[in-house]
N, C-alpha and C positions, 0 to 999 in steps of 0.2 A: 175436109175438116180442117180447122184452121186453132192453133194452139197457142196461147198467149203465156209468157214466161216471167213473172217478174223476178229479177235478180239483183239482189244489191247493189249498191254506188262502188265501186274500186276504194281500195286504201290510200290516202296519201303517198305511200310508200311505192306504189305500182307507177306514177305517174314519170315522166323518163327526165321531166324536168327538177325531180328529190334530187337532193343531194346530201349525202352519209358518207360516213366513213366507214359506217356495221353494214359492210353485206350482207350477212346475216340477217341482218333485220327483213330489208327487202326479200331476201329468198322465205324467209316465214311470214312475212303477208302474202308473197305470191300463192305459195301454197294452201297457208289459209283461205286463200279467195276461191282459190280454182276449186277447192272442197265446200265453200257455199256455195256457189255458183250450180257446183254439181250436186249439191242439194236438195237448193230450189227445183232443179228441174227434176230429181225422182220424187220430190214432196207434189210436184203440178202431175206425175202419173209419168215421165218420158222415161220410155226402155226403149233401151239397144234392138227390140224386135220389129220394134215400130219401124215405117217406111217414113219418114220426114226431113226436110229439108228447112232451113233458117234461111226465111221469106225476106227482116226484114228487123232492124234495132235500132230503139229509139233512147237516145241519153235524157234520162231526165235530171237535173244537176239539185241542187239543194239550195241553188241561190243564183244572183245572177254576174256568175265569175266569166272572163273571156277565158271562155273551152274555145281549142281548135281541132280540128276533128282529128288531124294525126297525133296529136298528143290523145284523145277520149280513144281513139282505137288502137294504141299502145297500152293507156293504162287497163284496157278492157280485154289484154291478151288470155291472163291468168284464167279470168272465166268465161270467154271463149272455147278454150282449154277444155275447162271442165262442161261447160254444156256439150259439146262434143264428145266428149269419155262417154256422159250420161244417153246421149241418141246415139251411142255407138259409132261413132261416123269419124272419119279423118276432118280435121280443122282446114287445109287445104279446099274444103267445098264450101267454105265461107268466105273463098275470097271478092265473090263480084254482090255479096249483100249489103244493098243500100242501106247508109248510115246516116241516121238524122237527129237535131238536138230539140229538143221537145220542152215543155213545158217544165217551171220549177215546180220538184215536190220536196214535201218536211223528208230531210235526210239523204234524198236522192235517190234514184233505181235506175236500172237499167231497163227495159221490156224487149223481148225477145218474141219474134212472133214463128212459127215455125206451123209448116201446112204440109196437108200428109200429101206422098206422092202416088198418083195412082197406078195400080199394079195393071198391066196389059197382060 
């Protein structure tokens, strides 16, 4: 069974090339994200009980700005983060999931694809 996730665009604020002087600020977008992020994924049905693993995440941007992929997988830590809280799982097992930039959508998303692991 194979699980498709859509999750919001990251906030300006996450991206590691912002620059503030309100840390603050950045720490309450981070947190606001990693809490949509873990949203989306109990609003698509993903519990901690489930056996699943993140197959595989596609950026889809809101226009066509030069993303490079280390900056979209820093700005994408916060809800990483939180899709992980929500499958229960350590973030540490996303580290070899292939990262690709996909198609402009109005706004932006992320998709997350995540496929259950079979039980032996």
């Amino acid at each position: 069974m194979t699980v498709s996730v859509t999750l919001p665009w990251p906030p300006k604020e996450l991206s590691p090339n912002f620059r503030t002087r309100s840390h603050r600020l950045v720490s309450v977008r981070r947190k606001e994200y990693r809490k949509a992020c873990f949203d989306a994924a109990w609003d698509r049905g993903i519990r901690p009980v489930q056996l699943l693993a993140l197959k595989s995440v596609t950026f889809h941007p809101s226009g066509n700005y030069g993303y490079d992929d280390d900056n979209l997988r820093s700005r994408f830590k916060a809800g990483r983060d939180g899709l992980a809280e929500a499958m229960g799982v350590d973030d540490r097992t996303f580290n070899d999931v292939p990262h690709e930039l996909g198609a402009v959508v109005k706004g932006g998303a992320i998709v997350a694809l995540l496929e259950e692991i079979p039980v032996t």
